[in-house]
C-alpha positions in Angstrom: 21.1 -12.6 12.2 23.3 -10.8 10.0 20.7 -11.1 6.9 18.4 -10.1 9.5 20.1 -6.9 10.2 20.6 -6.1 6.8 17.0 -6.7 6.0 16.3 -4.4 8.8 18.6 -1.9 7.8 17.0 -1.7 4.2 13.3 -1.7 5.7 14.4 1.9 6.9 15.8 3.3 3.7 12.7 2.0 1.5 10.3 3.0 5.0 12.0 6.6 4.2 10.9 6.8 0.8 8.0 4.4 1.0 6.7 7.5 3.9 7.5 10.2 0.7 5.3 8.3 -2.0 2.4 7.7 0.2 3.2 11.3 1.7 0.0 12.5 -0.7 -2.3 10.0 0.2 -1.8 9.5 4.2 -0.1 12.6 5.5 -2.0 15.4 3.3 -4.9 13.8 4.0 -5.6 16.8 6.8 -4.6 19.2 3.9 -6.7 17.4 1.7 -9.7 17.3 3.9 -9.7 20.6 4.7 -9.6 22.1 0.7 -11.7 19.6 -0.8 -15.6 19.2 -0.6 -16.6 15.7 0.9 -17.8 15.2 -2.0 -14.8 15.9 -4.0 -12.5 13.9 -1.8 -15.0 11.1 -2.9 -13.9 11.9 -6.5 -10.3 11.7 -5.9 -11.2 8.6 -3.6 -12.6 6.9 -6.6 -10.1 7.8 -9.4 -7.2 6.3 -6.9 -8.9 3.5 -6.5 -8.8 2.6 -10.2 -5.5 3.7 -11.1 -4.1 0.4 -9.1 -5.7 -1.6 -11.3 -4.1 -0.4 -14.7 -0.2 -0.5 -12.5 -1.0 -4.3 -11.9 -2.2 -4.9 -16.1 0.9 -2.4 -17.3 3.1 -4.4 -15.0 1.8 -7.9 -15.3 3.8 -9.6 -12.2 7.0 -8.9 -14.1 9.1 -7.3 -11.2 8.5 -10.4 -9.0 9.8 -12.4 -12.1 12.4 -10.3 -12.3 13.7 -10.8 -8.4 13.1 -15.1 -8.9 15.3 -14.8 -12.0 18.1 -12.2 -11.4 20.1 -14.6 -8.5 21.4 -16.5 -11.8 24.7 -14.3 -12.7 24.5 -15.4 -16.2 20.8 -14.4 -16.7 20.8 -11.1 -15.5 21.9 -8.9 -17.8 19.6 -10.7 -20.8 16.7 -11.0 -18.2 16.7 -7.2 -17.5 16.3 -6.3 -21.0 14.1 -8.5 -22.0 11.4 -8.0 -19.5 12.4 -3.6 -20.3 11.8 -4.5 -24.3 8.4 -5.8 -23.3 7.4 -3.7 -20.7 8.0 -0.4 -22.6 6.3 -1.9 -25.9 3.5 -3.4 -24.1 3.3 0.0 -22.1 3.0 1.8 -25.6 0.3 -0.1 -26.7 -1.9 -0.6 -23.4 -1.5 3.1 -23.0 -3.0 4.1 -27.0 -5.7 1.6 -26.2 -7.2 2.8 -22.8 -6.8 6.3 -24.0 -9.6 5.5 -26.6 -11.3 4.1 -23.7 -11.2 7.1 -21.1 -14.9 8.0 -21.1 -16.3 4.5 -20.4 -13.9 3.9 -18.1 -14.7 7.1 -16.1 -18.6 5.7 -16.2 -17.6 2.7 -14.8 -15.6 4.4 -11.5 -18.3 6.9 -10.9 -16.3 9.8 -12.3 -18.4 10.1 -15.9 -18.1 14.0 -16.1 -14.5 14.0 -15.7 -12.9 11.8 -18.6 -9.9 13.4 -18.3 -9.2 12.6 -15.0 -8.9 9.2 -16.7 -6.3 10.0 -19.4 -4.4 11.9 -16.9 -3.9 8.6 -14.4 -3.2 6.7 -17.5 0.0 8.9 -17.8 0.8 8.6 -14.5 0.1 5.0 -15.0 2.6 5.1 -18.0 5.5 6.3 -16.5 5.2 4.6 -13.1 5.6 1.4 -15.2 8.7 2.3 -17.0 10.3 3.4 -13.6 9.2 -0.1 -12.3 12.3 -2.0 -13.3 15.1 0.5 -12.7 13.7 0.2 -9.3 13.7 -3.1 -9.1 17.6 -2.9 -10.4 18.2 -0.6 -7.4 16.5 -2.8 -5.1 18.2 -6.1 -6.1 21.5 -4.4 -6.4 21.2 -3.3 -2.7 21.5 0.6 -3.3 18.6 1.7 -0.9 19.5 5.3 -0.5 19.5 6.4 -4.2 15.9 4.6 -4.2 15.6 7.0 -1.5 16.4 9.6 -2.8 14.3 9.2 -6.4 11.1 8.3 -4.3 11.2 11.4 -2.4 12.6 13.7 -4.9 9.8 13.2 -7.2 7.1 13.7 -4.0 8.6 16.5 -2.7 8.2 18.4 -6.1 4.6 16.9 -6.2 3.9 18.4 -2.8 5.7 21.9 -3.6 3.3 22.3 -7.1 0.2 20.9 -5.2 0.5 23.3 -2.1 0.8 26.2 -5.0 -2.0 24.9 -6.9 -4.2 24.9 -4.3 -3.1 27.7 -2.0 -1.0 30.4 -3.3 -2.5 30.0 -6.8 -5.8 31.7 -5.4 -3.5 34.4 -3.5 -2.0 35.3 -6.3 -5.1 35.2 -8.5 -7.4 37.3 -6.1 -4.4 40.1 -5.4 -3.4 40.2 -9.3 -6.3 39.6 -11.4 -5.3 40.8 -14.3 -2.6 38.2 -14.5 -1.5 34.5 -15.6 -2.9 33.4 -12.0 -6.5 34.3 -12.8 -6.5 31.6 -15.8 -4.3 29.0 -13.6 -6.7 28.9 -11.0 -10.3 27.4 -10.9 -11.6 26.4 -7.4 -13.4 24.0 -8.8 -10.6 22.0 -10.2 -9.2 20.6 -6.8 -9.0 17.0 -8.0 -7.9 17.8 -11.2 -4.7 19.8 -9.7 -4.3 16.6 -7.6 -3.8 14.2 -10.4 -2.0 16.6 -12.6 0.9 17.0 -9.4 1.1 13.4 -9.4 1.7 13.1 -12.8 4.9 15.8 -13.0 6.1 13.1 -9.7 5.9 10.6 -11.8 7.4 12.0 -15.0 10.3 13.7 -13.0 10.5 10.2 -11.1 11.1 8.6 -14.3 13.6 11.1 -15.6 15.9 10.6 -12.5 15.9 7.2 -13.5 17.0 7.8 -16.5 20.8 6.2 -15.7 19.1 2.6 -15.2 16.2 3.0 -17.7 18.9 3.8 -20.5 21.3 0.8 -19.2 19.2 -1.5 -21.3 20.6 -2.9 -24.4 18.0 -3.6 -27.4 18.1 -7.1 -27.1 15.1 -9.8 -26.7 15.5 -13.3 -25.8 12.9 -15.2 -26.4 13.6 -18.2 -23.9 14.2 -15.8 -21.2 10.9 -13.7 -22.1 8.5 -17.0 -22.3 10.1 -18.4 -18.7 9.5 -14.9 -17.2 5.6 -14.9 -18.5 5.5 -18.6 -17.2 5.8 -17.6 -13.7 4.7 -13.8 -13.9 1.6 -14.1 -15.5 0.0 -15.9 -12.4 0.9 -12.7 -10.6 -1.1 -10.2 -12.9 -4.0 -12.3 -11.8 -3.2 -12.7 -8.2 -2.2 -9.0 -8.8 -5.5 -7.9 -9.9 -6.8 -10.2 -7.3 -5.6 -7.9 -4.4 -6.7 -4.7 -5.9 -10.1 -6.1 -6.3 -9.3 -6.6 -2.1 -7.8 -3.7 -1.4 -9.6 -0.5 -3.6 -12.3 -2.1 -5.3 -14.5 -1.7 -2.2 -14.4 2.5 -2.9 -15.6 1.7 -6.2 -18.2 -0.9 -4.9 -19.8 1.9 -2.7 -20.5 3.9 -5.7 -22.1 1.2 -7.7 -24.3 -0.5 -4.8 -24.2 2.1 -1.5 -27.2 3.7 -0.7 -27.1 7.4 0.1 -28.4 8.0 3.8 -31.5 10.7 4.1 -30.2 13.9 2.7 -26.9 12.4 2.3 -24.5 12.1 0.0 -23.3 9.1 -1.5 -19.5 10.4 -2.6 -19.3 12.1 0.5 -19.7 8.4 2.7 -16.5 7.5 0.3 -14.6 9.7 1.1 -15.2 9.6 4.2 -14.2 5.8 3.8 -11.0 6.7 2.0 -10.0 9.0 4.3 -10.4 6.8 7.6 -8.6 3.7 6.2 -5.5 6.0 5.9 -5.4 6.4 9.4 -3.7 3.0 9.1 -1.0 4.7 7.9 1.4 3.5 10.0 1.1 -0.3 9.4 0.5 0.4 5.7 3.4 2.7 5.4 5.9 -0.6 7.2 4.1 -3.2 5.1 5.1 -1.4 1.9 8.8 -0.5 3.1 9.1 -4.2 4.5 7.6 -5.8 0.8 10.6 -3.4 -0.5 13.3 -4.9 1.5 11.9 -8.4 1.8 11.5 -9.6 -1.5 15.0 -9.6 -2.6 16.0 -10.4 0.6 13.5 -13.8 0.4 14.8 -14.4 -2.7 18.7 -14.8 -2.0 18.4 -16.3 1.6 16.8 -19.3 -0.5 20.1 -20.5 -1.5 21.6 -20.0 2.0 21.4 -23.5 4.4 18.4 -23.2 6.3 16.1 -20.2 4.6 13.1 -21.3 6.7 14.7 -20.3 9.9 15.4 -17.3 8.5 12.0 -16.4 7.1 10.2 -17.3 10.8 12.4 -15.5 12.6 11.3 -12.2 10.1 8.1 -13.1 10.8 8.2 -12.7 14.3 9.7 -9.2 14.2 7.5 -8.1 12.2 4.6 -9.4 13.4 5.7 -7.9 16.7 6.4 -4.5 15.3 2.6 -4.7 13.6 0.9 -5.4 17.2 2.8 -2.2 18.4 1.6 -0.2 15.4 -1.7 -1.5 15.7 -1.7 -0.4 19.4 -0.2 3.2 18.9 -3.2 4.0 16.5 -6.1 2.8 17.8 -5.1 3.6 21.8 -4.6 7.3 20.6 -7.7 7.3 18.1 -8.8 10.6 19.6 -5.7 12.5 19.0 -4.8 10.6 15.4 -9.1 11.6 14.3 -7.6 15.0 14.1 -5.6 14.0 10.8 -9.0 14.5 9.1 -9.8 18.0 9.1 -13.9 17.4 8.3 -15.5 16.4 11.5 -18.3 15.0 9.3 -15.6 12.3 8.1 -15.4 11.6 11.9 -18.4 9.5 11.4 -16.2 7.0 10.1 -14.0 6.1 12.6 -15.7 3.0 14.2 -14.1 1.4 11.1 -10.8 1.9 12.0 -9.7 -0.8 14.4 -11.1 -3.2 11.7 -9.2 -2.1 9.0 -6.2 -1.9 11.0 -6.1 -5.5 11.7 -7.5 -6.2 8.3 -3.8 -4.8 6.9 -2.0 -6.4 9.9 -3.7 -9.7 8.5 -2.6 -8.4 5.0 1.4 -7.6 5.9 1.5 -11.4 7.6 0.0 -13.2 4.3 3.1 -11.1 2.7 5.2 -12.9 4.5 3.6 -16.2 3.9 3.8 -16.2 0.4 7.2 -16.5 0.3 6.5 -20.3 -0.2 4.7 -20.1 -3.4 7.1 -17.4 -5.3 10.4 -19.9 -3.6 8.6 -23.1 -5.5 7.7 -21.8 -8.6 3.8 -22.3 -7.6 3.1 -18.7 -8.7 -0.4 -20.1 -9.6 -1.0 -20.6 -5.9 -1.0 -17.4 -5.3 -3.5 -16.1 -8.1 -5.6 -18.8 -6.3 -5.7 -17.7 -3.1 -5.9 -14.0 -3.9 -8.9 -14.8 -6.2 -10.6 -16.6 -3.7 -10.4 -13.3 -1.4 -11.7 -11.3 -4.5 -14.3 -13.7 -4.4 -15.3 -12.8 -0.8 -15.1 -9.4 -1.0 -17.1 -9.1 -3.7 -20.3 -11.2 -2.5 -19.8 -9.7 1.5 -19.8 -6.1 -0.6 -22.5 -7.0 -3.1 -24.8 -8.7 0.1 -24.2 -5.8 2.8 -23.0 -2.3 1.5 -26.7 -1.5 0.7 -27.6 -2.1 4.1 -24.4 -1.0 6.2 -22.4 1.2 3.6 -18.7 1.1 4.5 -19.3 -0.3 7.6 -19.4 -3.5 5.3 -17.1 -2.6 3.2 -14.3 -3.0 6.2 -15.6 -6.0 7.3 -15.2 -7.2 4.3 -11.7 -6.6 4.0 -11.2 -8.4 7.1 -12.7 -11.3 6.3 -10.7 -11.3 2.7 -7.4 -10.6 4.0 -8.1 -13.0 7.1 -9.3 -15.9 4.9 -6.1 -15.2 2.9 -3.3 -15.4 5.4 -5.3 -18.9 6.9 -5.1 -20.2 3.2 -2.1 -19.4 2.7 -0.6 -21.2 6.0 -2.2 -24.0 5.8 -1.0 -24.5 2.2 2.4 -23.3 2.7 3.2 -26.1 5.2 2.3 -28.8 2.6 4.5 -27.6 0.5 7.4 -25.4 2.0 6.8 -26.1 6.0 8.6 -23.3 8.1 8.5 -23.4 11.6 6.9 -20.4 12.8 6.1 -19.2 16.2 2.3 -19.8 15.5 1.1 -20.3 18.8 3.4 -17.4 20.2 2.4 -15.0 17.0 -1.5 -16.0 17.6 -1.4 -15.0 21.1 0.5 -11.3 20.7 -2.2 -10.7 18.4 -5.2 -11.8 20.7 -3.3 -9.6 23.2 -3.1 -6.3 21.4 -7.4 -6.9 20.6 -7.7 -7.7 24.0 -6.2 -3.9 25.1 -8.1 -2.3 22.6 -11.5 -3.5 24.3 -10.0 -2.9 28.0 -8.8 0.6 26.9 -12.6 1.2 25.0 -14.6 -0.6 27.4 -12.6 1.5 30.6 -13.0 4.8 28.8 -16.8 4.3 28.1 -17.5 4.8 31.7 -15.3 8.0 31.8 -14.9 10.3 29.3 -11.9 12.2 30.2 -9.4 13.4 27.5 -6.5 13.1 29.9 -7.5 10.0 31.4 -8.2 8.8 28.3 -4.8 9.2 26.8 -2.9 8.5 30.7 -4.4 5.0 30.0 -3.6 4.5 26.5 0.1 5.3 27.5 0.5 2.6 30.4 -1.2 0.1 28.3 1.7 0.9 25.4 4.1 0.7 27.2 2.8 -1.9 29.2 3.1 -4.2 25.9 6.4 -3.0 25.0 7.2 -4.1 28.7 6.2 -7.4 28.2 7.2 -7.7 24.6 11.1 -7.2 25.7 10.8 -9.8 28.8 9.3 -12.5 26.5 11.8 -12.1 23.6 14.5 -10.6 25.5 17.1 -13.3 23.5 16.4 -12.1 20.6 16.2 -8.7 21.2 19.7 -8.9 23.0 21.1 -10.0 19.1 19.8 -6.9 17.5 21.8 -3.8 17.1 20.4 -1.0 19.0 17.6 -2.4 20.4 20.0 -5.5 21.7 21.1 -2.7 24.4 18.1 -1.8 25.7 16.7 -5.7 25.9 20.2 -5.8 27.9 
């Protein structure tokens, strides 16, 4: 319980800054909605989307290596500057290369007249990679509150130039227009200012960083270098894998979707884009909890009995999911308002898919703790491309017909198919005993409120009544939540007293 605790005390610290770095992208979405066109919020819906794919080539699995390596004492040193020396050189060189390649690469994510947009998220790209393995030293050394502190640093100064870019700029520009504001702002360069914020976050990320980027000594093994590539290299693919699963669908709309009468195609992605943030909230706890968890999974595998351990996380969290799960889609009429264009409102049928889609997503997380434990890293790129595989063909088959309606279902399906693979091949080879019938049936549960709540409120509409319901229901859960695990609840802090 104690590594339980801990775990759960980390989760908050990287939850902190893991709610700072997706601060742009979830809670500015209002902000965001509001300033930017529909279909302009497409065009910084597609150039997002792509800019997870070059992190998972610049990176090429080598921070997972890094936490399987770094329990060995004697390693660690030579492992962290090895895997530095070859991630700033290969950075370096992938950089120069893609650079020549910005204008086809803009063709190809339906952003051709805005090349630059390109070579701009290459930077960002850039310097997000070389901050990726003082991180990682934070987060294996255990110091959660100066990762913290960097995260949010860098967003808040990314928030603070954003907001003057694109509202006291043209303040200052209309009352003084003889001035430098007049040449600083362009309203048509709302997507532009967007990707050039990001990139000062990322370069003053990378400067505060600057302590455990400079801690490296110029030294390459070559052992230690080929053993890391051994096992990391399956992750690029199971890496590029999941992006293909989680952002390739935006780009997919642009290449197959079908604009609706008088429509407009980059206007259905972002209003896309902007709906699947509303699952902010079990999005925002899956990243914080990958954060805490991997070192943690990593150094509870030389304790006794690891796979008590690792089911025992998984029922927390999976509890804590079915809660999220329930808080969003209960209140759906009052979270709809964190898109400020009611013509994105169109999209919201999609969101109690996606939802579960990521809840399906955080669980496989946990699951794959059996492959990274045995060294079957190729397991993974397996069962990743496999849900590439579906999302492409369900996207190919059905976004001309159903847009992003498909494009959701999809990504259930994908992330489904994933976790179920993943079980049933992580008990061959690493069993763990996991509540699985227990786990299954919370789950069921939550979906099983959601219709009640939808199906009760289709035959009165009544804002109050509506949200009256949504409330007993919540709590309702929580109720039952603390009578059926009230044991272990009694062992955590905190919550412990209230279970008592």
């Amino acid at each position: 319980m104690a590594g339980i605790k801990q775990l759960a005390g980390q989760t908050v610290w990287y939850g902190l800054s893991g709610i700072g770095a997706k601060f742009l992208t979830y809670i500015l979405t209002p902000y965001l909605t509001y300033k930017l066109s529909g279909s302009s919020y497409g065009d910084m819906t597609l150039v997002y989307s792509a800019i997870p794919f070059l992190s998972v080539v610049f990176t090429y699995g080598l921070e997972t290596g890094y936490f399987r390596f770094v329990q060995n004492p004697e390693l660690r040193q030579d492992l962290y500057d090895t895997a530095s020396v070859s991630i700033i050189i290969s950075t370096i060189f992938l950089t120069i290369g893609l650079l020549l390649l910005a204008s086809p690469i803009a063709r190809l994510v339906n952003v051709g007249s805005h090349p630059e947009y390109i070579v701009w998220s290459l930077l960002i790209v850039a310097f997000d990679t070389l901050s990726t393995l003082p991180f990682a030293k934070l987060r294996q050394e255990g110091r959660p509150v100066k990762f913290a502190f960097v995260r949010i640093s860098g967003v808040v100064i990314n928030i603070s130039l954003l907001y003057f870019l694109l509202s006291i700029s043209p303040r200052l520009a209309a009352s003084y227009p003889n001035s430098v504001f007049t040449v600083l702002y362009n309203k048509d360069f709302g997507v532009a200012y967007i990707i050039l914020a990001n990139l000062v976050q990322s370069v003053v990320t990378f400067l505060l960083l600057w302590k455990e980027f400079w801690s490296i000594r110029w030294h390459f093994n070559a052992h230690v270098w080929k053993k890391l590539m051994i096992y990391s290299l399956p992750m690029l693919i199971a890496g590029l894998g999941g992006m293909v699963n989680e952002t390739l669908d935006r780009i997919m709309l642009g290449w197959w979707g079908i604009p609706p009468p008088g429509g407009d195609m980059k206007l259905e992605i972002g209003t896309y884009g902007a709906c699947y943030k509303l699952s902010i909230l079990i999005t925002i706890f899956i990243q914080a909890f990958r954060m805490g968890a991997e070192p943690f999974f990593f150094k509870q595998a030389a304790s006794e009995n690891p796979q008590k351990v690792y089911a025992r996380v998984m029922k927390f969290f999976v509890i804590t999911i079915c809660a999220m799960f329930l808080f969003v889609v209960l209140y759906l009429d009052i979270w709809k308002y964190f898109i400020r264009n009611p013509k994105m409102w169109t999209g919201l049928k999609v969101v109690p898919i996606l939802l579960l889609a990521n809840m399906f997503l955080g669980i496989y997380y946990n699951l794959s703790i059996w492959y990274k434990i045995t060294n079957k890293t190729m397991a993974g790129a397996w069962i990743t491309v496999f849900g590439a595989i579906i999302t492409i063909v369900m996207n190919y088959v059905f976004i001309p017909r159903f847009s992003y309606v498909a494009s959701a279902w999809a990504t259930f399906c994908c992330y489904g198919s994933m976790m179920l693979l993943s079980y049933a091949w992580g008990q061959k080879e690493f069993p763990i005993p996991y509540a699985t019938k227990k786990l299954i049936a919370y789950i069921v549960l939550v979906v099983l409120i959601y219709f009640v709540h939808r199906g009760l409120t289709h035959l009165w509409s009544n804002s109050i009544y509506s949200l009256g319901l949504a409330t007993i229901f919540f709590l309702a859960f929580i109720f039952f939540i603390f009578r059926v695990e009230k044991k272990e609840f009694k062992k955590l802090p905190i919550v412990g007293r209230f279970a008592n």
